[in-house]
N, C-alpha and C positions, 0 to 999 in steps of 0.2 A: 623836373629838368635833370636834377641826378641821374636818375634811374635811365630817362632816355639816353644822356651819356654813357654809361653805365651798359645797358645794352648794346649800341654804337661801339662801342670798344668793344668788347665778346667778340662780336660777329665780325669787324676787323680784323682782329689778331687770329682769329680760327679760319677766315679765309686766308691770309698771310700764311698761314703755318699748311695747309690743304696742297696751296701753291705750289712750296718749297719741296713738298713731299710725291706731287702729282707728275710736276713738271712744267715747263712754259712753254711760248711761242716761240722761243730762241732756239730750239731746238735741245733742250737739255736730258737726260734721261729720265723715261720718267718712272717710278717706284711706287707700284700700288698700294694702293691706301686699304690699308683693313677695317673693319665694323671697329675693333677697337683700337686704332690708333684714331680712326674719326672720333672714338669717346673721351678718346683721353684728349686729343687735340679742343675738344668742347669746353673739357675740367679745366684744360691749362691758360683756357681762353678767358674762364669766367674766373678764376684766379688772379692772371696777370692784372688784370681791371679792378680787382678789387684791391689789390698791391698797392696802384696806382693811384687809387683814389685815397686809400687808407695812407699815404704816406704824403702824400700832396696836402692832404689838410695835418700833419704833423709836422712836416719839415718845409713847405713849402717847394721852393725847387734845389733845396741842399739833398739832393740825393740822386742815388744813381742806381735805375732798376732795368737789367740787361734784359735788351730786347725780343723776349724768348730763348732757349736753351743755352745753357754755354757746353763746352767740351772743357774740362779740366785735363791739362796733360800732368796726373798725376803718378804716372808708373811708366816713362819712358824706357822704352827698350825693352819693357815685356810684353808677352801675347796681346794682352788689351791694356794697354798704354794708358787709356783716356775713358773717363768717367762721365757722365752728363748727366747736368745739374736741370731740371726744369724751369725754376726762376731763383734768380742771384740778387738780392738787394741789399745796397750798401749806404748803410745811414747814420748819422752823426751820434746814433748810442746803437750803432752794433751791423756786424756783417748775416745776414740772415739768405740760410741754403733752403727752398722750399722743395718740397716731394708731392708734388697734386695726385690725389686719387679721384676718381669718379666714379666711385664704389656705392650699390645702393647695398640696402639691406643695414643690420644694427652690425656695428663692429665691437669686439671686446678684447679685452687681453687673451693672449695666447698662451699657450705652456709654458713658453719661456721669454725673455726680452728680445730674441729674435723675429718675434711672431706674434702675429694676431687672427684672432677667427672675425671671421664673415658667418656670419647667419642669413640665408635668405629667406624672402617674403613664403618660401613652401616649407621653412625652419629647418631648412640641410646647412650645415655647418661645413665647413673650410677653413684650414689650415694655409693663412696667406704671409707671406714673408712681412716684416713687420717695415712701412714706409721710414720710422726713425734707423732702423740698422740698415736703410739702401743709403740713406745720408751718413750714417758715419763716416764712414776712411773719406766723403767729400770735405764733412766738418772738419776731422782732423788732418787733413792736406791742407786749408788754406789757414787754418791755424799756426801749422808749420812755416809758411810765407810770409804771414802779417806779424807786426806788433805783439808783444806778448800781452798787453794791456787793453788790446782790444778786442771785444765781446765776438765769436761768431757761433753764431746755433743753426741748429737745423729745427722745422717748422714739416709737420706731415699736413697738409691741407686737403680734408673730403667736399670737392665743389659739388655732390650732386644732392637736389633737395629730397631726396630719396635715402636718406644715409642717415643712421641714430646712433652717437657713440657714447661708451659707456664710461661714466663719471670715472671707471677705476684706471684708464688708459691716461698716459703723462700727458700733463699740461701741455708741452709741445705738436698734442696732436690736437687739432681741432679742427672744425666745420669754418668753410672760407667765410660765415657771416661773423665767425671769432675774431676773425684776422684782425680788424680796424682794434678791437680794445684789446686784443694781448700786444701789440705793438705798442699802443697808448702806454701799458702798464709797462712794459720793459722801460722803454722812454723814460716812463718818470723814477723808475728802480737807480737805472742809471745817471739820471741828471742828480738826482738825490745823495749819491755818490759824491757829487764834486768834479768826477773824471771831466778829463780832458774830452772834446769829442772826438771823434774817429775825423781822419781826413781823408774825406768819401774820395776826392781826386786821388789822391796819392793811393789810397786802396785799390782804387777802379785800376789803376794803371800796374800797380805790383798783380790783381789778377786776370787781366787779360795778357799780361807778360805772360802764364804759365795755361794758358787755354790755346784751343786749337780755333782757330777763328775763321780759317777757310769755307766759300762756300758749300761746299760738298762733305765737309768733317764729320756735320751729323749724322746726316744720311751713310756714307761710307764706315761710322762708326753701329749705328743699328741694324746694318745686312751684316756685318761681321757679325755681332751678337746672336741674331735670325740664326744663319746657320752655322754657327757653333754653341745652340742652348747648352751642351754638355761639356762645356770648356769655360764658361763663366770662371771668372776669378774669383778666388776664395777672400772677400772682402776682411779685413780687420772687424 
């Protein structure tokens, strides 16, 4: 029964996510889907479900997991303003920024903490941006926002069953079948603590106060990016 749930939700959220991106009957614009936003829309699908599930049997319903991408507006007034986060979960031991890959092939550390190599199945190696330095300046934005006492991390998540990572890459990246026990373990690092828990309402509401929640933000945020690949902001 899991699993058909489990499935059921993927295939949900990745036709929701297809939608927003395709276009509707209402006549909206519509912005073609590429091979790999369909791959990535796949990863972020079988992600989000497993977020859900992994945190429903840990907190029950104390928690608050945004319904697919948010827009952080963390750099108002410069060229690219607003960052996007993939999945935002905010939970009674910690605010947690995920980065879904859908990468096959073994990944390893890169030359520097910036970066990680891809290896694929023909063993040609690639120099790929590292998913924890796409999450930084997002971690350290709403860090700036929340509580000083309260936990937020970022999380690199490879949803594709094609993907081998290598023990020397940080704890924080893992295979989305990780997800359910490094959550488990944070959970009890922190209840172990003592700490107060985090008050998921009160959080949810200081970070949608600083995101861009319009319907069109996202989309309007990634054709800006599209054509200005040579203008990316030079992240912290």
């Amino acid at each position: 029964m899991y699993w058909f749930l489990f499935a059921a939700a993927v295939i949900l959220y990745a036709v929701k996510r297809r939608k927003r991106r395709s276009g509707d009957s209402t006549g909206s614009r519509a912005i073609p889907v590429s091979r790999s936003q369909r791959s990535g829309d796949e990863g972020e699908a079988v992600v989000q479900a497993e977020l859900r599930a992994a945190l429903e049997w840990l907190c029950g319903d104390d928690f608050y997991l945004h319904p697919g991408a948010l827009l952080l507006n963390h750099a108002p007034g410069s060229a690219f303003p607003t960052a996007e986060v993939d999945h935002l979960a905010v939970t009674p031991f910690g605010v947690f920024v995920v980065e879904t890959k859908n990468w096959t092939g073994r990944i390893e550390p890169g030359p520097d903490l910036q970066s990680v190599v891809r290896i694929g199945v023909d063993g040609r190696r690639e120099t790929r941006r590292s998913p924890m330095q796409q999450n930084r300046s997002k971690v350290a934005f709403l860090r700036s926002v929340l509580p000083g006492n309260w936990p937020v991390e970022g999380i690199a998540a490879f949803s594709h069953s094609h993907c081998d990572l290598s023990s020397a890459l940080p704890i924080n990246m893992m295979r989305v079948t990780d997800l359910r026990q490094w959550l488990r373990d944070r959970k009890s690092r922190y209840d172990g603590r003592g700490s107060l828990p985090v008050n998921v309402a009160h959080a949810r509401r200081a970070i949608i106060a600083v995101a861009e929640t319009g319907s069109d933000a996202i989309e309007m945020h990634r054709v800006k990016l599209r054509e200005n690949p040579k203008k990316l902001p030079c992240l912290p």
